[in-house]
LUMTIGU-52693 format. One record per residue: residue in one letter; x, y, z of N, C-alpha, C in turn. Coordinates in steps of 0.1 Angstrom, whole numbers, plus 5000, padded with zeros to 4 digits. Example, Ala and Ser with C-alpha at 12.3 -4.5 7.8 and 13.67 -1.06 7.14 Angstrom:
2
A513249435078512349555078513249675078;S512849785071513749895071512950005079;
***
This chain:
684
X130645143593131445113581130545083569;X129144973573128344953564127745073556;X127145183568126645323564128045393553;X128645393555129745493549130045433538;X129945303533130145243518128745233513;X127745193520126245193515126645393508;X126645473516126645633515127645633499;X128445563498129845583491129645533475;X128545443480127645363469126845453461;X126245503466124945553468125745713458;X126845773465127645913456127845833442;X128345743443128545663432127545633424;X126745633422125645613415124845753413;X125045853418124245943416125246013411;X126645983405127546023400127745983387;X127545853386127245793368125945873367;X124745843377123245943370123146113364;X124346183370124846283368125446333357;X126246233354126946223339126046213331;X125746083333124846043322123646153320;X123246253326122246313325122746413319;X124146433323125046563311125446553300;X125646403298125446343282124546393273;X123646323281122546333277121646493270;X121946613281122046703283122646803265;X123846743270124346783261123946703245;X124146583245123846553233122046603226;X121446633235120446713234120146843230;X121646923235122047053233122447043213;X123246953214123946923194122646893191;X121446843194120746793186119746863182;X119347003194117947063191117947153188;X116547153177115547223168115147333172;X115147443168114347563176113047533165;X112147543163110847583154109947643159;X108947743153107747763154106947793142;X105747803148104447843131104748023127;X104248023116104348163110103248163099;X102648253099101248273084101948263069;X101448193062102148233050102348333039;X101948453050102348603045103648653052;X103648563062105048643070106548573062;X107148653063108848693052110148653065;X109948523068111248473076112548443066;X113648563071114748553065116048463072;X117048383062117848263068118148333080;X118648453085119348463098118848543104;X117848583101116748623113116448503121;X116648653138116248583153115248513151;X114548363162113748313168112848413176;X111148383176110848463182111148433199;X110448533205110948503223110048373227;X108548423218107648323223107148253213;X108248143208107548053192106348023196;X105548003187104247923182104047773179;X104347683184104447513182102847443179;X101947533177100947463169100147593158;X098947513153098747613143097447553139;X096547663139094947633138094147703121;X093847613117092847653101091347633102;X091147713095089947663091089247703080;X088647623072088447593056087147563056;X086347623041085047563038085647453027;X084447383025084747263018085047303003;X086147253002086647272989087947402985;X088347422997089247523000090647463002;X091947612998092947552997093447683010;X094447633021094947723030096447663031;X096947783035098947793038099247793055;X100347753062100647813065102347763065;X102947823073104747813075105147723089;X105847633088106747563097108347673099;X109247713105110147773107110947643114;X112147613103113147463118114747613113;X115347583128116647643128117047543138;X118847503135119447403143120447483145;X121347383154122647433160123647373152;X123347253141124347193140123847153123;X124547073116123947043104123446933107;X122146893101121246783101120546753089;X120946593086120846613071119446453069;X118846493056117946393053116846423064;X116246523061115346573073113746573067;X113246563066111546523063110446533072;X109046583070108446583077107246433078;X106346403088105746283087104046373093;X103646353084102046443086101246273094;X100446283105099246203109098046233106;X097546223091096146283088094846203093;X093546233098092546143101092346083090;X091945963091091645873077090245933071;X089345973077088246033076087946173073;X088946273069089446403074088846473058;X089346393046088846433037090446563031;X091146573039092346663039093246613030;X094146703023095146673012096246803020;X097446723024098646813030099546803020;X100346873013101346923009102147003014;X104146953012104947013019106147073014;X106247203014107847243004108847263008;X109747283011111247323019110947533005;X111247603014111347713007112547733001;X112847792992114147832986114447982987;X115547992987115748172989116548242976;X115448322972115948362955116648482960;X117848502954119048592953118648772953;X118548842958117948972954119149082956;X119149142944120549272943119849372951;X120249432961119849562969121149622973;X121249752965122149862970123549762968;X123749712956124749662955125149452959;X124249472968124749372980123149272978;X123949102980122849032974122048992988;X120848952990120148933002119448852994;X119048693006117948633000116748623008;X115948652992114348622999113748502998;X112848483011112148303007111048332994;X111248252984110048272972110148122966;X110848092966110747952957110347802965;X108847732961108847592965109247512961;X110247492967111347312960110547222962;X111047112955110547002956110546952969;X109246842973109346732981110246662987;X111546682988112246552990113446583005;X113746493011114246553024115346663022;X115646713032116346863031117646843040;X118246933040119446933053119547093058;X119047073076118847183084120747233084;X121347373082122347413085122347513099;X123947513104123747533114123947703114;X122547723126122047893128121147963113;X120647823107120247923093118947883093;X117847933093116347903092116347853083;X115047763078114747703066113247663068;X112047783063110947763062110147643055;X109447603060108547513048107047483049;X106647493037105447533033104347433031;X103547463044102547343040101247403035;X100447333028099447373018098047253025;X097547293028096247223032095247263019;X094347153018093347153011092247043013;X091347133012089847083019089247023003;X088446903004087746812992086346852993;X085846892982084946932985083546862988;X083946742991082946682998083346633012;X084446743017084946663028084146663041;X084546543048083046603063083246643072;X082546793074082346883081083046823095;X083846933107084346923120085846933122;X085546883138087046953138088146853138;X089146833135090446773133091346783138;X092246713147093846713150094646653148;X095846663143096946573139098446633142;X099246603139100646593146101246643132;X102446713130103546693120104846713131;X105746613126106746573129107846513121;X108746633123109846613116111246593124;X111646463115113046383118113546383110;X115046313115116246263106115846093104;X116946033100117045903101117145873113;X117545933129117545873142115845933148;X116146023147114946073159114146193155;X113146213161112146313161112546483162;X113246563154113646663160112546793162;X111546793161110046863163108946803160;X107546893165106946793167105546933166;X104546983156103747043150102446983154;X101947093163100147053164099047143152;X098447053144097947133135096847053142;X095347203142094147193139093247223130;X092447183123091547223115090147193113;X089247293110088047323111087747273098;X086947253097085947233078084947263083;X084047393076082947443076081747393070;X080847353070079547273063078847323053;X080147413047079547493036080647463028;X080447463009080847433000081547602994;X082947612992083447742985082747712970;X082547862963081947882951082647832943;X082047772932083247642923083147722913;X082347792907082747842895083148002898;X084248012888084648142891084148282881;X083448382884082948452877083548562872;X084848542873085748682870086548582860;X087448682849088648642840090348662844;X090648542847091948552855092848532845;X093848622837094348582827095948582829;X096448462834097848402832098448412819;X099748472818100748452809102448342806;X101948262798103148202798103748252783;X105148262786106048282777106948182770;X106348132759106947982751108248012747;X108548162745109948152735111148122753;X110748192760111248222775111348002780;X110447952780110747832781111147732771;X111147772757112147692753113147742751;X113647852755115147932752115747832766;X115047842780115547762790115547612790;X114447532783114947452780116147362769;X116147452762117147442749118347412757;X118847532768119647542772120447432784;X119647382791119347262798119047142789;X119347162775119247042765117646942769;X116846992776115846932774114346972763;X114947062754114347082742113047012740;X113446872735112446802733111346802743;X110746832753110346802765109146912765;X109147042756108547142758106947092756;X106346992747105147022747104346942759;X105046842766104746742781104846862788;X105546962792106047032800105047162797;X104747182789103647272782102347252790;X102247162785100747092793101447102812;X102047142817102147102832102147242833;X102647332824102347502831101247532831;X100547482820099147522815098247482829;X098347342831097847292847097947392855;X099247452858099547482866098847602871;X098547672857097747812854096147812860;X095847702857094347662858094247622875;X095447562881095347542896095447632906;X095847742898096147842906094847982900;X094147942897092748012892092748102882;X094048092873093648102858092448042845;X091948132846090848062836091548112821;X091948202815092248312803094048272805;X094448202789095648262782096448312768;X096848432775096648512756097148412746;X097948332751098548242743098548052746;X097548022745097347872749098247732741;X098847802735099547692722100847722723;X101547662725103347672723103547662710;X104547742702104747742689104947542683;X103647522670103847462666102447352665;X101747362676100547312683099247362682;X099147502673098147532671097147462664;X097447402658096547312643096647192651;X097647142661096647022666095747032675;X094846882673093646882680093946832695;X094446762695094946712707095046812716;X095946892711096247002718095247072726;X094247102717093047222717092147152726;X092047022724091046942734091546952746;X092946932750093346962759093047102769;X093347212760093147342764091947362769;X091247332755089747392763088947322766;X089047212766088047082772088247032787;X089646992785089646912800090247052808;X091147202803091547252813090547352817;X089547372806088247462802088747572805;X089647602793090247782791089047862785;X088747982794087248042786087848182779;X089248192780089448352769090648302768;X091048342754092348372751092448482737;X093648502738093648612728093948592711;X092948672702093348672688094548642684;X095448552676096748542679097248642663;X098048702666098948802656097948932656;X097248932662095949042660096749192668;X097449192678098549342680099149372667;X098749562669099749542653101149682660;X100749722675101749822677102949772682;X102449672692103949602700104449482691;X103149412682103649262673103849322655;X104349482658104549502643105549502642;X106349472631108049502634108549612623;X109349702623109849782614109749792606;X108549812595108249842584107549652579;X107249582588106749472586105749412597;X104749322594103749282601103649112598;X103749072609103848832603104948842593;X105748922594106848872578106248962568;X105349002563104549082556105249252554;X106149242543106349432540105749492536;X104449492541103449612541103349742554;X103949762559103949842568105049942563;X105349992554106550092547105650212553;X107150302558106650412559106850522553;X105850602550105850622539107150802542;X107850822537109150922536109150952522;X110251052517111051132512112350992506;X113051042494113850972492115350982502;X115351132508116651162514115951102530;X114851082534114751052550115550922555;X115850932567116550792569115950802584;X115550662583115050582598116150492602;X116650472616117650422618116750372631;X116950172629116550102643117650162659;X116650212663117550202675118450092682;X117850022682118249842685119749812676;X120149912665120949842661122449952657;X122950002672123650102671125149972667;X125650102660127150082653128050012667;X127950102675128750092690128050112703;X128550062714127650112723129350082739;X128850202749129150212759128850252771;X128750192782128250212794129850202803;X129750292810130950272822131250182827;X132350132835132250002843131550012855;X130949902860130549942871130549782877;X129949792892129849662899128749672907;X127749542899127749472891127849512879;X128249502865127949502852126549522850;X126649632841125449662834125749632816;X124349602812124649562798123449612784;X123449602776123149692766121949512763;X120349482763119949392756118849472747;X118449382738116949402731116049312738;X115449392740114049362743112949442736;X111849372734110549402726111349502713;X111749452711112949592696113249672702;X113549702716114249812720115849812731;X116649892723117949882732117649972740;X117949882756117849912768119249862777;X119249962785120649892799120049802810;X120249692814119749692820120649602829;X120249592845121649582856120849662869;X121649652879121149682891122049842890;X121549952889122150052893122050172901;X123050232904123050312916121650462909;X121350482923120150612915120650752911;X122050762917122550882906123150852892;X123050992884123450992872124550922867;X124750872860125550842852126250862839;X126950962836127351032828128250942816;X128250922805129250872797128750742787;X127450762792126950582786126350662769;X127050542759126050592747126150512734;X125050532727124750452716125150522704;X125950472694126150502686125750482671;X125350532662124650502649125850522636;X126050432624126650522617125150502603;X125650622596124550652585125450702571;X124750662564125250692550124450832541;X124950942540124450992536124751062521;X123451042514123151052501123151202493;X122451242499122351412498122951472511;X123651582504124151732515123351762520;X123051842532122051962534121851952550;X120852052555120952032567119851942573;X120051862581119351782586118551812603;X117251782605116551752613116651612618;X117051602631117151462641115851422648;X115451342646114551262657114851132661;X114151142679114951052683113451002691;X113050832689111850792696112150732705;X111950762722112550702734111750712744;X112350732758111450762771112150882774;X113350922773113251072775113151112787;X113551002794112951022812114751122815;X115751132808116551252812117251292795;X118251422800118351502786119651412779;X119551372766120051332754120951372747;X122551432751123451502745123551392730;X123651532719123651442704124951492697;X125851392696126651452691126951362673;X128051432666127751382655129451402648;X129951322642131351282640132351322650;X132251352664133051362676132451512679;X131551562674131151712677129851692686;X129851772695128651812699127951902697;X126751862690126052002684124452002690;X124251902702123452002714122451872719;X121151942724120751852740119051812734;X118451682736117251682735116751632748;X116551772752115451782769115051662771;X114751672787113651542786112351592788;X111251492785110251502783109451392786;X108251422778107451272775107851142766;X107851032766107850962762107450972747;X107850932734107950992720108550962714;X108351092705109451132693109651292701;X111151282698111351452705112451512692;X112251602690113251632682114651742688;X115351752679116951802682116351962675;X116652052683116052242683116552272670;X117452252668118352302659118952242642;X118952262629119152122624120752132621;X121252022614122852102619123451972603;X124352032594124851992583125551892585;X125051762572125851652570126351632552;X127751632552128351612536127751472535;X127651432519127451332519128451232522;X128151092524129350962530128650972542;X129950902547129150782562129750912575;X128850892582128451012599128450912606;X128750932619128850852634128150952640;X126450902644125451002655125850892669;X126350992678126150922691125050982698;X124450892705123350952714123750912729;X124151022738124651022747123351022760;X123650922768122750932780122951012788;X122651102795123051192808122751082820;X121851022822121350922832120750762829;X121650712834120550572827119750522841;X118650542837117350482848117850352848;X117450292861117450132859116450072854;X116149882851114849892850115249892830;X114049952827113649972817114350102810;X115550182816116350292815116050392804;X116650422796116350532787116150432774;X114950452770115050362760114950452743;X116250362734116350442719115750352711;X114450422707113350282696113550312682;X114150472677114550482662114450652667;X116050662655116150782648115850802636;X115350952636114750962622115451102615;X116251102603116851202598116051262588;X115851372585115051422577115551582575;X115551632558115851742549114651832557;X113751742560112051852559111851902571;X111752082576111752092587110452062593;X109452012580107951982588107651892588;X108651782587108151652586107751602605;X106951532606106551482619106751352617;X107751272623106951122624106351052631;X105951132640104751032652103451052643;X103251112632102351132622102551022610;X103651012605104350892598104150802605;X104850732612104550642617103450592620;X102750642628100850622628099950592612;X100650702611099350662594099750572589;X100950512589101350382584100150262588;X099650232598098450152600097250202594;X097150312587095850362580096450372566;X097250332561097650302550096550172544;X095750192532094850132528095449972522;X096549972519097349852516097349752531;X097749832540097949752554096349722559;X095949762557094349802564093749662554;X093649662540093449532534094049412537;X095249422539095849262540095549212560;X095649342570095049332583093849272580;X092649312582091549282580091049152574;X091849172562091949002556092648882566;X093548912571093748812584093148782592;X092048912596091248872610090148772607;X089948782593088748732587089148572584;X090448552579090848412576090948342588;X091648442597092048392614090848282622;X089748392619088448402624087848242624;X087848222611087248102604087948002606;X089247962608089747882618089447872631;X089548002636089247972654087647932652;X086447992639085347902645085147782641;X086147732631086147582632086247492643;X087147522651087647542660086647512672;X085447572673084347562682084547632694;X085247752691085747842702086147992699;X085248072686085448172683084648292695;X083648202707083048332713084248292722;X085048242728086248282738087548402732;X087448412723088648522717088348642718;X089448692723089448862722090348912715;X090149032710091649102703092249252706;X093649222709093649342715094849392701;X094649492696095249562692096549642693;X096149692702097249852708097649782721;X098549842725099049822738099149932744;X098350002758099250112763098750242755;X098050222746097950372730097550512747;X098750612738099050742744097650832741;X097850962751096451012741096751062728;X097651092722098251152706097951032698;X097750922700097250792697096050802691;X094750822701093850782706093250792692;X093150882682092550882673092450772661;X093750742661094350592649093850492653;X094050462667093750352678092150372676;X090850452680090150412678089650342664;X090250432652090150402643090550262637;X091150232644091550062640090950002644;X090450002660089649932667088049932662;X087850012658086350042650086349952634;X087549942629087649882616087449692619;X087949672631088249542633086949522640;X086249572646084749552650084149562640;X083749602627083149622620082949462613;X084749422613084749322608084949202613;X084949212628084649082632083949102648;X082449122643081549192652081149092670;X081648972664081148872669082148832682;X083648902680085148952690084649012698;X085249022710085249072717086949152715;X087049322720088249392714088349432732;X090349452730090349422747091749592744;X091749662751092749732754093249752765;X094649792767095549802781095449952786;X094049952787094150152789093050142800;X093150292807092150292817091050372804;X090150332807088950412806088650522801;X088850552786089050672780087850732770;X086650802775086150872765086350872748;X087450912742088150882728088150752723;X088150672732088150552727086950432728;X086050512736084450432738083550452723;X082850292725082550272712083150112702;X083950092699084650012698085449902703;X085749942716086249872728084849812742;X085049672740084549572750085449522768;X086949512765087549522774088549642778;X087949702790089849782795090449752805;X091649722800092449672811093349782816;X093249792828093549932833094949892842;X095449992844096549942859095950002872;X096149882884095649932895095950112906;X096950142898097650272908097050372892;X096650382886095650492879094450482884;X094350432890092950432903091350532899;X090850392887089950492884088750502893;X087550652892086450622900085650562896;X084750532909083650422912082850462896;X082550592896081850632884082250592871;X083750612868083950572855083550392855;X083950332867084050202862082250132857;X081250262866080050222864079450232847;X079750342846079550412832079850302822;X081350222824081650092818080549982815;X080149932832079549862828077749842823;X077549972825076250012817076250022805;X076950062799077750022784078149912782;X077449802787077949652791079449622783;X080349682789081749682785082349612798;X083449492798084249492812085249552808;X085949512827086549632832087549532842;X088749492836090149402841090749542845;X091749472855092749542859094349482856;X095549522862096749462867097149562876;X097949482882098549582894100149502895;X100849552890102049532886103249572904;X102949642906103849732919103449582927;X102349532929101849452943102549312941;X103349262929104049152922105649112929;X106349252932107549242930108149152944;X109349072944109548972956109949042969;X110149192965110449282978108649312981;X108149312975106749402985106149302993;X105749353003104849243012104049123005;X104549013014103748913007102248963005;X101748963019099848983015099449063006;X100449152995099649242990099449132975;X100149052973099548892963098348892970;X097748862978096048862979095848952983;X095649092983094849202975094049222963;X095149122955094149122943092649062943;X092348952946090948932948090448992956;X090449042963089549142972089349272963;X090349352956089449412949089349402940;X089149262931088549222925086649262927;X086749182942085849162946084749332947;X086049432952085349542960084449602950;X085649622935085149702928084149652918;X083549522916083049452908083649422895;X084449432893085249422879085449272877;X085049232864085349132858086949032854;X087849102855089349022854090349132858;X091449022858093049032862093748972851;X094549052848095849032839097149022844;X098048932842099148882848099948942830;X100849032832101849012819102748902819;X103048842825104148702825104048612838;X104048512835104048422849105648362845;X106648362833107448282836108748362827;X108348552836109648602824111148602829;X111448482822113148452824114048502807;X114248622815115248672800116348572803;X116848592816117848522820117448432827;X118548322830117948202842117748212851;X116448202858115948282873117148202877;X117948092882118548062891119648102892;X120248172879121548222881121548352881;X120548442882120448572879119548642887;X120048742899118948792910118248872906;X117248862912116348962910116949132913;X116349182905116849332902116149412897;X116349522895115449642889115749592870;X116549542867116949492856116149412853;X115249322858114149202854112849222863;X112749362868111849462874111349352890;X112349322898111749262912111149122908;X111349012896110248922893109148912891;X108549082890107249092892106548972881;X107248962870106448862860107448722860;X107748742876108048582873107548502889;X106548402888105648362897106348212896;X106548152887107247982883108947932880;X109347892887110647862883110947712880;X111347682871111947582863112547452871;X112047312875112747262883114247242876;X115647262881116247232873116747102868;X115947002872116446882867115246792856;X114146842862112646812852112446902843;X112747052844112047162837110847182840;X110047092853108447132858108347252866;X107047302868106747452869106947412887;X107847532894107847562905107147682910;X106247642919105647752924106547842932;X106047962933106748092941105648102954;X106148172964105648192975104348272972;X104748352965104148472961102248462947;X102848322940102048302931100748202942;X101048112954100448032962099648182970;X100348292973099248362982098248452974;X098748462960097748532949096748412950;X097148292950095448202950094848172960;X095448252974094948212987093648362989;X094648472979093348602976091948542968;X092048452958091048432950090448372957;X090648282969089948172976089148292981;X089548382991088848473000087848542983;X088048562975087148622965085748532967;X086248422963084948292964084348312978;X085148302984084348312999083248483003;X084148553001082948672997081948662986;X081948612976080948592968079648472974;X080548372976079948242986078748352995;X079648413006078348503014077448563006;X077848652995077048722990075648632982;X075948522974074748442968074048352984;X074648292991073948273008072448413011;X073248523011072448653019071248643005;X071348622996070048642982069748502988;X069548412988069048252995067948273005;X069048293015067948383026066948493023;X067148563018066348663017065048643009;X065248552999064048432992063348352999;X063748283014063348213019061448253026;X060548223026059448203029059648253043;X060248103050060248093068061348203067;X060948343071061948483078062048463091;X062248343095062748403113063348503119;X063148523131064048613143065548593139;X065848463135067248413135068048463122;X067048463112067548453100067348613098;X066848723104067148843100068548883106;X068648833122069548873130070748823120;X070748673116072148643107072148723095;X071548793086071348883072071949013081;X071749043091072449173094073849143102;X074049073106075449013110076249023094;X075648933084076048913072076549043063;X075849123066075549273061076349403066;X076449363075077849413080079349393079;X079349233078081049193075080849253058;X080249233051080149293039080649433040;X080149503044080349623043081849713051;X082249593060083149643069084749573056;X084549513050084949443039085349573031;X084449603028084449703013085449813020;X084949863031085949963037087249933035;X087449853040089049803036090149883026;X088849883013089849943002088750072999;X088850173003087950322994088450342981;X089650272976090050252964091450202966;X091550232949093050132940094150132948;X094450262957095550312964095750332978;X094050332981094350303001093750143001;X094750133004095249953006095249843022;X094949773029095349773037096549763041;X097649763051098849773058099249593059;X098349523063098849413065097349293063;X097349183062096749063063095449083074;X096049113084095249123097093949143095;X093649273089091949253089091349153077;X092149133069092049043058091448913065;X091848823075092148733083090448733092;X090448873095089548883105087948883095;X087948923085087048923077086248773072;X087148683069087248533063086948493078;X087148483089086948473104085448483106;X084848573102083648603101082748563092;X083548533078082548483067082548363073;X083448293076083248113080082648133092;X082448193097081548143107079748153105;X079948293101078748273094078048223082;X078948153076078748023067078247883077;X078947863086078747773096077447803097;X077147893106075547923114074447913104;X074847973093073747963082073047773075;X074647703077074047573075072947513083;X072847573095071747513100070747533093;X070347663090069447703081068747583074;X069847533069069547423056068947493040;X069747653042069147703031070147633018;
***
């Protein structure tokens, strides 16, 4: 009887241990974390699967003075809120961790919104939702005197009760120092009217020139040396300011300010200045595109909408890639004299232009090149007021069909891409220009900063251009010899001579040769690469830029905008309408107005690190090769060295064969640090 209640005892207790272990079990089940590591080139979306075989630790390794990424991935079953991570750094480590919860910016595709991870939020604890990933971004950075070896520490992230993962990070520090000074021109753009229009509207107005100073930081942290525009309106004449700029953030280029006269000239005016008249006939009539009588686009979903931008009315909206028939701008005009009239119309022309004219259609201007195109035929207007509609056959998305001015004219020989142009060789304009560069000048060298300016004139100049354009650029060298003059063109014969910088785009993919020819003519040679920007294209291809930087030896990079919010990045997706974000890298905290990094802007500086590090090897291999004692050891490392070099350069044979992914990117920097390592013994 003892046995059978002892036995009865004994069910009984392995019956509470049972439960309780299903409790347990289960409350285990509501409580856990799936996570694993990911590179911070890989693109984890909220409802994308777990992999089969997560990754729960994550190994770096950095030379001294280096900044590296990588990604945490937490997905729960349940919501879990006030979630934070707790980093165990060695006290001796010399390490700086930083941690962001990712944000997912809105992106319009094919109608339908999808989000991508791009935005670093703030620091502050998060709440895991249930089945939704939520990446977060940790930022390592090595001191550049930090001491050399290897390191382990823990991240672990909880709620207020308990530990719900638990992160093995390793890291290496190499006993070699990354190159501190940077020998290329990295030139960030911030747009002052773009952030005080956002902050205006967020009523923190006042706040722009504190907040000025934190983008400007921001520019410089992320290895901007160069900005065309360093002064927010109003700040130019102080000194404070300027000390700022180029003292403690040590900006080494920025640009002539008002010195554009094609994109910063405005309609028959230049700074306010009505010297820019063009010169016509009493009966010609020029009509701003930008400022049609009426305007209509179909309905569609989403809404598409008619803005100005740079003086030009454009549609712009996420839209489907077939035609769209019915969209159009309408002009009304007053006309003075009878007779028959010649139409021009200055646009992109990317499809054909039905022109009609008081409800008549009286015919088509083809498409073409980008221009002035004119109407075949000229066709009669009584004097009084006319309604010209200019009908779209297609409106491109994006930057769409764009109407920059119609031009009416009696004369069947009048040209105005000839008008227009000579208007800047107008000897009136040409004196009061010149006179500005000169007054300009003598400020900026009060200033104690006239060898950092450049001036760039033209934007973009076509080859029908090329002639005016050099001609202006030669006038302004003459007279302010001591400038450096910068254009947005690849590398054009017509225009050598006058021009110090060209800033080319990376998919015109010039040859090895032209770029040499450049710099034997000790002219540099910047790029941009606009396509490699946008929030849809692979992260890694943001560091591509430094590598061929590096490949081709070219001296800078041009960013057109780091902060273009026509609209407010947070209420407004990304779209072919604000071109993929390509010019927007910073988002606005919304409750500080401080600069938020993007995913995307953190791996453009993770490229420039690997730039330094290729360079780093390259001044190492000249060290050695000066060295007296040539050992056995030290040729065998010069040809180890000599090879990752060269297996490097392969990478890119040019602008357009690119690599596919990070990977050999990875394996390259693998190799330089190591052989940075081995060489310290050296003690060269």
């Amino acid at each position: 009887m003892k046995g059978i209640l002892s036995w009865w005892r004994c069910l009984g207790v392995i019956g509470i241990w049972a439960i309780s272990i299903n409790n347990a079990l289960s409350t285990l089940s509501e409580n856990s974390v799936t996570f694993w590591c990911v590179s911070p080139e890989e693109r984890v979306f909220e409802t994308q699967s777990p992999p089969s075989h997560p990754l729960h630790s994550w190994n770096l390794s950095l030379l001294q003075g280096e900044v590296k990424a990588f990604q945490v991935i937490l997905r729960s079953r349940r919501e879990i809120n006030n979630v934070s991570p707790e980093i165990s750094l060695p006290p001796s480590s010399s390490l700086k961790i930083k941690w962001n919860p990712v944000g997912y910016q809105r992106v319009r595709e094919k109608g339908k919104i999808k989000g991508y991870p791009d935005i670093l939020l703030p620091p502050h604890p998060f709440t895991l939702y249930p089945y939704r990933n939520l990446p977060i971004w940790f930022t390592v950075k090595s001191e550049e005197n930090a001491i050399p070896g290897r390191y382990q520490m823990e991240i672990r992230f909880r709620d207020e009760k308990s530990i719900l993962a638990t992160i093995k990070l390793k890291v290496e520090i190499i006993p070699y120092q990354l190159l501190k000074d940077l020998p290329v021109i990295i030139q960030g753009n911030i747009w002052w009217d773009h952030l005080r229009k956002w902050l205006k509207e967020q009523g923190m107005e006042s706040k722009l020139i504190p907040l000025a100073k934190e983008y400007l930081k921001n520019m410089v942290e992320h290895e901007c040396n160069a900005i065309p525009l360093p002064f927010p309106p109003g700040t130019e004449e102080k000194a404070e300011f300027r000390k700022f700029v180029f003292k403690e953030l040590g900006i080494k280029r920025f640009r002539f300010p008002g010195g554009m006269v094609n994109s910063g000239a405005g309609f028959g005016e230049w700074r306010g200045e009505p010297i820019l008249k063009l010169p016509c006939e009493p009966t010609d009539i020029w009509i701003r595109g930008w400022h049609p009588a009426s305007q209509f686009v179909p309905p569609l979903n989403p809404p598409v909408k008619w803005v100005i931008d740079w003086g030009i009315c454009l549609p712009v909206g996420q839209l489907p890639p077939e035609s769209l028939e019915g969209s159009w701008l309408e002009y009304k005009v007053r006309i003075k004299r009878e007779g028959k009239y010649w139409l021009w119309i200055q646009g992109s022309h990317r499809a054909e232009e039905e022109i009609w004219v008081d409800g008549k259609r009286i015919g088509v201007i083809p498409k073409g090149k980008k221009g002035f195109s004119r109407l075949n035929l000229p066709f009669f207007l009584s004097t009084g007021e006319h309604r010209i509609r200019v009908v779209l056959s297609q409106l491109s998305p994006g930057w769409g069909d764009r109407i920059q001015r119609l031009f009416l004219t009696l004369r069947p020989d009048a040209n105005p891409q000839v008008m227009y142009e000579n208007r800047f060789l107008n000897p009136e304009f040409l004196k009061s220009y010149l006179n500005y560069l000169r007054e300009t000048a003598k400020v900026i060298k009060e200033w104690g900063v006239l060898e950092r300016c450049h001036l760039k004139i033209w934007d973009e100049p076509q080859p029908e251009s090329y002639h005016l354009v050099r001609e202006l650029y030669q006038y302004a060298k003459n007279a302010l010899p001591e400038v450096k003059t910068e254009v947005t063109k690849i590398p054009a014969p017509e225009l050598v001579g006058p021009i110090d910088i060209w800033v080319f785009a990376g998919g015109q993919n010039p040859s090895p040769k032209t770029l040499q020819a450049c710099r034997a003519r000790g002219e540099e040679t910047w790029f941009y690469y606009n396509s490699l920007h946008g929030i849809k294209q692979p992260l890694y291809q943001m560091r591509l830029i430094g590598w061929l930087l590096w490949r081709f030896k070219l001296q800078g990079y041009h960013f057109w905008s780091n902060n273009y919010w026509v609209e407010d990045p947070w209420k407004s997706p990304a779209s072919l309408g604000n071109f993929w974000f390509r010019g927007t890298f910073l988002y606005p905290d919304p409750e500080t107005g401080m600069p938020l990094n993007s995913v995307r802007w953190e791996i453009f500086r993770m490229g420039m690190q690997d730039y330094r590090a290729l360079v780093t090897l390259e001044k190492v291999m000249e060290k050695v090769k000066k060295e007296r004692d040539f050992s056995k050891e030290k040729k065998k490392w010069l040809k180890k060295a000599q090879q990752t070099l060269e297996d490097a350069q392969r990478l890119f044979p040019d602008f357009k064969n690119i690599p596919s992914s990070a990977i050999p990117l990875e394996e390259i920097r693998e190799r330089i640090n190591k052989l940075l390592k081995e060489v310290a013994s050296f003690k060269v």
